[in-house]
N, C-alpha and C positions, 0 to 999 in steps of 0.2 A: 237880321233882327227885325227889319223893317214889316217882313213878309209874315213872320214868327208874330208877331204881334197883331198884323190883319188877321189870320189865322185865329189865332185867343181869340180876341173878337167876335168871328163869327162863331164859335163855339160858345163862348159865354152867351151870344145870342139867342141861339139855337137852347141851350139848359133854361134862362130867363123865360124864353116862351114858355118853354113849360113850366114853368114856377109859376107865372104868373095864368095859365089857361087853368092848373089844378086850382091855386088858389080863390080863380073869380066861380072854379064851380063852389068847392068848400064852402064860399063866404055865402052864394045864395043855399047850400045845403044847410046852413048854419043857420040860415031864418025862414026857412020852410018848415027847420024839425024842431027851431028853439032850441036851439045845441048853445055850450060855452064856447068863447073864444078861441081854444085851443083846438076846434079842426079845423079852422085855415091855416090857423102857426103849424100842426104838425102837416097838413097838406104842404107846405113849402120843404118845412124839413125833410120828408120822402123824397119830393120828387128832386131837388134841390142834390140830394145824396143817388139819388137814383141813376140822374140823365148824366151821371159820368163812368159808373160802374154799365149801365147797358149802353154805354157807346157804340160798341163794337162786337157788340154779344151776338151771337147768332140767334136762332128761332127757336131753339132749345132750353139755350138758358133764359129766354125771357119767357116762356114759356114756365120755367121752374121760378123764375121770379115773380110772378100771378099768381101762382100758389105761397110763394115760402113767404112774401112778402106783407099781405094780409095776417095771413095765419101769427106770424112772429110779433105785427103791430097790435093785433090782438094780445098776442102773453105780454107785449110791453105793457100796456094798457094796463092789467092785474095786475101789472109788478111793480108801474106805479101806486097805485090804490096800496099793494103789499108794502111800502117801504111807507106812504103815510100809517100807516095804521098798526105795523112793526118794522121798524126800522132793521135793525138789526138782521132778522128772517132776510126780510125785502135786499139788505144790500148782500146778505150772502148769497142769494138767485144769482142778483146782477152780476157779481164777480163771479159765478160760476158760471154762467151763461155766457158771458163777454170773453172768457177763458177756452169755453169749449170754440166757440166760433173759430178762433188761432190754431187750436189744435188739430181742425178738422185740414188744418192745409197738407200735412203728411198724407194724407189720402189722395192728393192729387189737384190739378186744375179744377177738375168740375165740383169738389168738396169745398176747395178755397173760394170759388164761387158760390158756393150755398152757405160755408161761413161767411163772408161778405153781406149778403143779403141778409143775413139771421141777424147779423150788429146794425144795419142802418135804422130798425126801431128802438132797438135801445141806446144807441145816442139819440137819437133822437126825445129817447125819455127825459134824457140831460136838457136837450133844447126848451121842450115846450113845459112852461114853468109850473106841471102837476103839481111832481112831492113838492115843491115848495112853496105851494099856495097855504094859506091859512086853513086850517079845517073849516072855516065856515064856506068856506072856498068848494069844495069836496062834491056837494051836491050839484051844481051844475056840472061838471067833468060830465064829458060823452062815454060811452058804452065801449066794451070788448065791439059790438059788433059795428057801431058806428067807424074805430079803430080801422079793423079789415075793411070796409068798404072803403075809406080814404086810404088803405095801401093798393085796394084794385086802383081807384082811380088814378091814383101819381103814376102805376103802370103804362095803365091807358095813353093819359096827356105824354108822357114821355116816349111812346112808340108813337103815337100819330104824330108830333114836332119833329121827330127823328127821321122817321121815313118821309114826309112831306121835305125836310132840309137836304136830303139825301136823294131824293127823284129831282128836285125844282131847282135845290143851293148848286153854289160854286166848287163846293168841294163833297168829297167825301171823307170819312174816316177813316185813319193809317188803321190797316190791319192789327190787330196784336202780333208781335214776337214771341212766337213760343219759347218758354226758359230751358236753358240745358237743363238737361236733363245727369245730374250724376249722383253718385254717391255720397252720401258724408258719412265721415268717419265719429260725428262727434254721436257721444249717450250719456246721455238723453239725448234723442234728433232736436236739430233747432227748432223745429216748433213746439215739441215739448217745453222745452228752456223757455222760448219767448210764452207759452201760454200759464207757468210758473211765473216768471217773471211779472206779467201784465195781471193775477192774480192778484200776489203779491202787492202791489205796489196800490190797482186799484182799491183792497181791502183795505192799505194805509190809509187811501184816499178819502174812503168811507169814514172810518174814525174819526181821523183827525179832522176832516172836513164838519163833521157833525160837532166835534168838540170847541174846533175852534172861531166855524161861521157858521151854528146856526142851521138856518134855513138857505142859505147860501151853499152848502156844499156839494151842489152839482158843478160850480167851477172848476175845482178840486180833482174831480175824478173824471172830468171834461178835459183837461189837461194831460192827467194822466195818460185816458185812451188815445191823445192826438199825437201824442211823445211816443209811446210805447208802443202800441198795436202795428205799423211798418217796421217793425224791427228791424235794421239793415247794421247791425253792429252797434258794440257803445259810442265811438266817436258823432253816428247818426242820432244817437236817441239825445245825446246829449248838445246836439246843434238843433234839434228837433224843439229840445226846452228850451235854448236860448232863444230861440225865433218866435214862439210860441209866446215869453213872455215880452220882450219886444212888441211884438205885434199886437198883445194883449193891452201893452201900457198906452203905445200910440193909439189903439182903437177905441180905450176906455178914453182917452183925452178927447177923441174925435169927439164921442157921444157927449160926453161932458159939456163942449162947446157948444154941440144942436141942442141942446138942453137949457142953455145959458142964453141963444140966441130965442129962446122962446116958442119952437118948432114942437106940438105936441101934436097929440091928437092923430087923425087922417095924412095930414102935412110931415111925421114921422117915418109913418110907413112909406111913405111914397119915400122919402130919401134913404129908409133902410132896402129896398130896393132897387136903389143906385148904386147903394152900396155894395150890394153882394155883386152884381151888373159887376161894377168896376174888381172886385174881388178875383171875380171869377177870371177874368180879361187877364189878370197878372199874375193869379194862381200859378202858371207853368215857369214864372220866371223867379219865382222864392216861396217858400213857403209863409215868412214874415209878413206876406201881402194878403195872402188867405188868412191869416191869424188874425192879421188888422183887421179886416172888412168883417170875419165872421163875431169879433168882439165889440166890433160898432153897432153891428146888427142886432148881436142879442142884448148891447147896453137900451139899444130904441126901443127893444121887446118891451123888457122890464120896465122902460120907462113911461111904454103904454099901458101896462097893465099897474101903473102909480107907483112905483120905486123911484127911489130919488139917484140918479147918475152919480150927482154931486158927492153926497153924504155916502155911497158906495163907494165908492173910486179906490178907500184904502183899500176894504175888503176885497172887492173885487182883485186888483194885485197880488194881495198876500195869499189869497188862494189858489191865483195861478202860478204864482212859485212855489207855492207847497206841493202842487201837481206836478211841477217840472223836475222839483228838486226828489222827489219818491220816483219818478218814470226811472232818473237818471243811475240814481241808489239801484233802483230793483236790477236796472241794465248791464251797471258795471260789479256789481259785486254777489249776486244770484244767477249760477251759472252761463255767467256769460257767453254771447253769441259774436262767432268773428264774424266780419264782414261780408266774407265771400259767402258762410253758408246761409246769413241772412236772406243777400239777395237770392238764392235758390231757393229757399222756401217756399214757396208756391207752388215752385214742381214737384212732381211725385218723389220721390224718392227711390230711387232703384238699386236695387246692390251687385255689387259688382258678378261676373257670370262666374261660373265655379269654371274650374279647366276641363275641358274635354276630356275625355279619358283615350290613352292611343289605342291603335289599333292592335288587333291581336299577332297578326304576324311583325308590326314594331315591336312588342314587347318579347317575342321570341328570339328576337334578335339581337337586342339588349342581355338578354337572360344567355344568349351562348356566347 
């Protein structure tokens, strides 16, 4: 355990650097061009999502990751603008967008890997608080193109921390395991199911989230996507939202307190990345601990850009149940996914070989 945890460590080290080199370029890009706020927040969110998905990626997929990665922060970018300005429109994209990324895993590793990359800017749409600024808000937002340039850049800072950790560090990175590879029997394939499923559920999330919070309701379908999109069976999705809101309740209390003790401003940010620092660090050991840290974080966001923690604290909760409790509904009772063929999902899916046909002097033989 002892070792396991030096380990975390330097990995969470290693991601941090690069949060923090994207975001100190972001922050001088942000007063060189007179940009809003939200491209250093969504610079952290990239690369933050990023330096754990190209841990281990070869030269290929980060290579595909330069492209898909821009290019997707950019539609996120419109989709936000889309969902201020039609809600409705806007959240039917996102949940077809977020839906297709799941789907694309039938096709294989290297599909699952370009859906992966296609979703880290639209959560990330959830993170950095667009739709849910005021319209008078609206006008500062940075561009589609400003968007792509901070997904080149989180690329960049995440392969030069990576490869300097990996030439100079103590360790290296465990290779991937590649998944069996076999057949499933279930039809719809489970990623069908799961990308039904994660439709579903996000569309509830959309609704009711707007009906019942507001400008709040990216919690809601923030939740949802952290519950549902790892599909690995109902008893997963459904420990997925109890840890989820656990970790939501303790993180929102953390904030709560930095908020109580007076910490705003500059003095915020610097402890919201201690926070994620420590997040990341125990990430491998529950999920509960990522839940917390990354609820802490986004309570410090909001609470830099003047949202009250305090006067939050219910909504914020009931919306992360509302997300846990729709993941769990969609998981166990919209064609559910077992366990086993969850975790295969990412593999291709191959079907079984048809039978050789015999030989002609065996069947001759047979036949007399």
């Amino acid at each position: 355990m002892r070792s396991r945890l030096i380990r975390n460590a330097y990995e969470s080290l290693l991601a941090m650097t690069a949060v923090l080199l994207c975001w100190g370029a972001a922050l001088w890009l942000e007063g060189a061009a007179g940009l809003h706020t939200d491209v250093p927040v969504l610079a952290v969110a990239l690369t933050l999502s990023l330096s754990s998905a190209q841990r281990t990626a070869p030269t290929r997929r980060r290579l595909a990751a330069l492209v898909l990665l821009p290019v997707t922060a950019a539609g996120a970018q419109l989709l936000g603008r889309l969902i201020m300005h039609h809600y409705a429109v806007g959240a039917a994209v996102f949940t077809a967008g977020i839906a297709l990324c799941v789907w694309l895993r039938r096709y294989g590793p290297a599909a699952a890997t370009a859906g992966t990359l296609m979703t880290l800017p639209l959560v990330a749409l959830l993170v950095v608080p667009g739709p849910a600024l005021p319209r008078a808000a609206e006008s500062g937002l940075m561009s589609w193109y400003w968007s792509a340039l901070i997904g080149v850049l989180a690329c960049l800072c995440v392969w030069l921390v990576q490869a300097l950790g990996d030439r100079y560090g103590p360790w290296r990175p465990e290779p991937e395991r590649p998944a069996p590879r076999r057949a499933s029997l279930l039809r719809p394939r489970p990623s069908t199911r799961m990308a039904v499923q994660l439709a579903a559920a996000v569309a509830a999330a959309f609704l009711c989230g707007r009906l019942l919070f507001a400008d709040h309701w990216p919690w809601a379908v923030l939740t949802v996507y952290v519950a549902a999109a790892g599909n690995r069976g109902r008893t997963d999705v459904l420990r997925k939202g109890v840890e989820r809101c656990a970790g939501a309740t303790a993180g929102t209390l953390l904030a709560t307190g930095v908020a109580a003790a007076g910490i705003t401003g500059p003095a915020s940010v610097a402890v919201m990345f201690v926070v994620l620092a420590v997040a990341l660090w125990l990430r491998p050991l529950g999920y509960a601990y990522w839940a917390a840290g990354m609820t802490t974080a986004l309570s410090l966001l909001l609470g830099y850009f003047g949202q009250d923690a305090t006067e939050l604290l219910p909504t914020r909760l009931a919306a992360t149940a509302l997300g846990a409790a729709l993941s769990v509904a969609s998981a166990w009772w919209l064609l559910p996914v077992g366990a086993r063929a969850g975790a295969r999902t990412g593999a291709r899916t191959v079907r079984r070989p048809e039978r050789a046909p015999e030989p002609a002097d065996r069947q001759g033989l047979r036949r007399s």
